[in-house]
Residue frames as a rotation matrix with the C-alpha (Angstrom) as fourth column:
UNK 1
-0.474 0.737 -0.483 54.52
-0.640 -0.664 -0.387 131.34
-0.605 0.126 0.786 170.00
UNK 2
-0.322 0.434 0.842 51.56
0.338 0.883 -0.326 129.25
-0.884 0.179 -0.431 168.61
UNK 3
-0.424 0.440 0.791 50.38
0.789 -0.249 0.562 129.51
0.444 0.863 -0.242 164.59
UNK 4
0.438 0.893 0.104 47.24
0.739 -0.423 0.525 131.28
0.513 -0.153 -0.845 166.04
UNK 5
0.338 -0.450 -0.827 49.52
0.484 -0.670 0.562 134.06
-0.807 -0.590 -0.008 168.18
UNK 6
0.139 -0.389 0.911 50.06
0.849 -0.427 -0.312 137.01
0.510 0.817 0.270 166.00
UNK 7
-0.356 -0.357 -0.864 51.68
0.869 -0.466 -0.166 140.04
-0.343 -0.810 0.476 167.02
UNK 8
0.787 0.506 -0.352 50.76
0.144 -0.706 -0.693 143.62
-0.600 0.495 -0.629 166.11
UNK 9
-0.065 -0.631 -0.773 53.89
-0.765 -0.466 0.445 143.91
-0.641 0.620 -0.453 163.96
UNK 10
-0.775 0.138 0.617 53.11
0.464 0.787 0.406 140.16
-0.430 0.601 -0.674 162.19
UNK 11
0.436 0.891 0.127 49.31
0.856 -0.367 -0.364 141.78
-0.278 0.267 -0.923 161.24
UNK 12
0.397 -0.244 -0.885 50.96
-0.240 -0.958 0.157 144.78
-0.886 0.150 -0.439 159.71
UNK 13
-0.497 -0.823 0.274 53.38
-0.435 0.509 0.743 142.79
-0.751 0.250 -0.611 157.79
UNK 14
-0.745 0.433 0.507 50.87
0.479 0.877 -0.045 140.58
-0.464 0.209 -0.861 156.75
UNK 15
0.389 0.851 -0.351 48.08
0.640 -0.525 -0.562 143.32
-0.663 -0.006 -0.749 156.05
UNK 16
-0.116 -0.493 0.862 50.85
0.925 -0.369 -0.086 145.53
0.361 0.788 0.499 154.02
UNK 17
0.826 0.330 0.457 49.90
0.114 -0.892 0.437 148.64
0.552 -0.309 -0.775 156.80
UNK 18
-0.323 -0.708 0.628 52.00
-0.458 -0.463 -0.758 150.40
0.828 -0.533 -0.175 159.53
UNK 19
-0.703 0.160 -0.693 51.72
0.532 0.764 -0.364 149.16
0.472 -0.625 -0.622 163.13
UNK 20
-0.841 0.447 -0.305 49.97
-0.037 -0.610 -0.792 152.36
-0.540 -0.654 0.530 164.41
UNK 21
-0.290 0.770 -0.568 47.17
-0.606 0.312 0.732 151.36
0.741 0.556 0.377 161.53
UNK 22
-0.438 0.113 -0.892 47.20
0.411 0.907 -0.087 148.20
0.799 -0.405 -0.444 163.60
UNK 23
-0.685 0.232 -0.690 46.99
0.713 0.023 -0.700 149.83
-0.147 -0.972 -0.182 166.94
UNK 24
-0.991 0.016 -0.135 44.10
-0.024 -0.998 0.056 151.93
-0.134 0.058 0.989 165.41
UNK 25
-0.253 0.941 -0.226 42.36
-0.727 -0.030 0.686 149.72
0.638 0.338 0.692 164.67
UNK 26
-0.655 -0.115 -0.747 42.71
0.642 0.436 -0.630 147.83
0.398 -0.892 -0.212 168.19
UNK 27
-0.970 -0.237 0.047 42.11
0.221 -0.948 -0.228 150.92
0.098 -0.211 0.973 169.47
UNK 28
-0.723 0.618 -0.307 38.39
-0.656 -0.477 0.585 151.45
0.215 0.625 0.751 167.15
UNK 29
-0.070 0.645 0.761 37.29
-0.443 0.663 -0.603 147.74
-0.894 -0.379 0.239 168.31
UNK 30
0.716 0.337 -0.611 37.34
-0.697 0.286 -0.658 146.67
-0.047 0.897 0.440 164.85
UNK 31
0.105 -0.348 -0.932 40.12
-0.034 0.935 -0.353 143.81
0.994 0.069 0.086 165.80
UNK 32
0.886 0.362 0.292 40.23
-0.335 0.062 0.940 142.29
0.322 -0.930 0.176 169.25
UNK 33
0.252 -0.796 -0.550 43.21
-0.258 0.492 -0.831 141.41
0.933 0.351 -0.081 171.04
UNK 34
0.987 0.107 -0.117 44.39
0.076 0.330 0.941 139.45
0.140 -0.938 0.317 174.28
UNK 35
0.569 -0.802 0.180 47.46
-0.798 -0.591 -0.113 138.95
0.197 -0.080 -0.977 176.46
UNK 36
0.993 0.098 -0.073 50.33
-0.038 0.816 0.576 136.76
0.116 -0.569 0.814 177.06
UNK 37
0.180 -0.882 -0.435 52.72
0.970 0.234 -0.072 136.50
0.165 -0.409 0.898 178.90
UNK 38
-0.285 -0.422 -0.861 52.77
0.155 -0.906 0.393 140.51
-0.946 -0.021 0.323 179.23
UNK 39
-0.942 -0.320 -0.105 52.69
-0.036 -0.215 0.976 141.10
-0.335 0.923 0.191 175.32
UNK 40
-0.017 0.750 -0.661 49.68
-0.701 -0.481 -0.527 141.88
-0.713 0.454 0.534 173.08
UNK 41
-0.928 -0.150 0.340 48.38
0.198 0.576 0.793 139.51
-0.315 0.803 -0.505 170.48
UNK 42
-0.397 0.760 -0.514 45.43
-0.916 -0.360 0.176 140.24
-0.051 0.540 0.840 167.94
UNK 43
0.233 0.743 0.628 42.56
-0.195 0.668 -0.718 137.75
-0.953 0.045 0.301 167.63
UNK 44
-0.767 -0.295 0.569 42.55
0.336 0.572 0.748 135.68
-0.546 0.766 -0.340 164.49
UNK 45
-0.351 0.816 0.458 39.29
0.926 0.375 0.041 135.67
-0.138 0.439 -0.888 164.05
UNK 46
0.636 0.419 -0.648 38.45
0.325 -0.907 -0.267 139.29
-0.700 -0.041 -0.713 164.62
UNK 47
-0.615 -0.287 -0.734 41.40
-0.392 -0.697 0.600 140.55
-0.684 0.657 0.317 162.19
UNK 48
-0.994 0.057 0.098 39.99
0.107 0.184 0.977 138.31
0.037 0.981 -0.189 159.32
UNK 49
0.174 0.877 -0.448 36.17
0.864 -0.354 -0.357 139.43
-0.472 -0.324 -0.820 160.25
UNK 50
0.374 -0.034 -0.927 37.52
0.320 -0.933 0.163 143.02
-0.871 -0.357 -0.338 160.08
UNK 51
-0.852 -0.495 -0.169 39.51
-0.187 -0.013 0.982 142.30
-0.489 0.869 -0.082 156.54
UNK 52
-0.862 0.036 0.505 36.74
0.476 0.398 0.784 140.84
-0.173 0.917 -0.360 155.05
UNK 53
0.427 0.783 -0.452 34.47
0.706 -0.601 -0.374 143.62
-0.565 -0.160 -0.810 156.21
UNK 54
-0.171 -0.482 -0.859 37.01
0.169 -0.874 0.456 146.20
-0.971 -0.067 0.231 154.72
UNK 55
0.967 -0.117 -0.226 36.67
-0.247 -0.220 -0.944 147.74
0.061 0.968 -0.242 150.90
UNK 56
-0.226 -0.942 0.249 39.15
0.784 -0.024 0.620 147.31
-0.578 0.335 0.744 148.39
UNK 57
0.945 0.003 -0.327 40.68
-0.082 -0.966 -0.245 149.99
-0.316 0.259 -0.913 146.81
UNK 58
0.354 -0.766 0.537 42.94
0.935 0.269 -0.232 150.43
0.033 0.584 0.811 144.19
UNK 59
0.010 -0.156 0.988 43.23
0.696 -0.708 -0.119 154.05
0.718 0.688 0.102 144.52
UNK 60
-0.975 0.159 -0.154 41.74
-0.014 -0.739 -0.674 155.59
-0.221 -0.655 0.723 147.58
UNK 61
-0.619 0.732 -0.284 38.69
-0.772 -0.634 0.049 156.09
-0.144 0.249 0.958 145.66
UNK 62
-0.387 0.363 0.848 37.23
-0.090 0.900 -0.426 152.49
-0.918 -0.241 -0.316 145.29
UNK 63
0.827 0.353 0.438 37.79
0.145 0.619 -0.772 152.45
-0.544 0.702 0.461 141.35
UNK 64
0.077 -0.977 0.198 40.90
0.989 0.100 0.108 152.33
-0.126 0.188 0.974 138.67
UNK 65
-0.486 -0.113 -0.867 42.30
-0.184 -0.956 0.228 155.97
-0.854 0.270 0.444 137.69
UNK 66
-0.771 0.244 -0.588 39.97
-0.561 -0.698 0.445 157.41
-0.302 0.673 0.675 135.03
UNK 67
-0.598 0.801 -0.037 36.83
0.628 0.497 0.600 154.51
0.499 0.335 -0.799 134.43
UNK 68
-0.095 0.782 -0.617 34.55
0.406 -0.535 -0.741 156.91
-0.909 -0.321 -0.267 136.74
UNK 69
-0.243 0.206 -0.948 35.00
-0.097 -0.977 -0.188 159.45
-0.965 0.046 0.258 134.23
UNK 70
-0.632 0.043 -0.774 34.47
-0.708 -0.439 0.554 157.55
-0.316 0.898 0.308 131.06
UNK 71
-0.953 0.302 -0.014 31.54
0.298 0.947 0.118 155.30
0.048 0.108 -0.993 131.58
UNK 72
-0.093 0.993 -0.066 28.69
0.829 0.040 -0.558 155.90
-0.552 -0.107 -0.827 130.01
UNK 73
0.176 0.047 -0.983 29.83
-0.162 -0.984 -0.076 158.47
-0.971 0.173 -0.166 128.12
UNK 74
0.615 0.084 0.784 29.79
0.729 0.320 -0.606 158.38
-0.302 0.944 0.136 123.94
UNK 75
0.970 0.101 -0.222 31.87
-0.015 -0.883 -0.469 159.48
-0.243 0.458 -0.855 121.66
UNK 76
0.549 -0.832 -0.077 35.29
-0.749 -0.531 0.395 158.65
-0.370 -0.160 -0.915 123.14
């Protein structure tokens, strides 16, 4: 397998998700992938496109626990 061959369980691994994340987002079109030899492999280029489209999020909510609720506010 070449550098540039990644499987769908390497992109999990590597991403810090589950594989069915992976195949979900195959799935959505939001990473491309080809074949060889029989076997699935994800596009480089489309996963890191698709990462660097994605939010971070420390929470879920896209800020730390509790700064929403005390910015901007006086007193505390």
């Amino acid at each position: 397998m070449s550098e540039q061959e990644m499987t769908v369980q390497m992109v999990a691994e590597k991403c810090g998700v589950s594989r069915m994340t992976v195949y979900n987002w195959i799935k959505a079109g939001k990473v491309k992938t080809y074949g060889v030899r029989g076997a699935t492999r994800v596009d480089p280029s489309s996963l890191e496109k698709h990462l660097a489209n994605k939010p971070v999020t420390r929470d879920g909510g896209g800020h730390t626990s509790g700064s929403r609720h005390t910015e901007g506010v006086t007193g505390l």
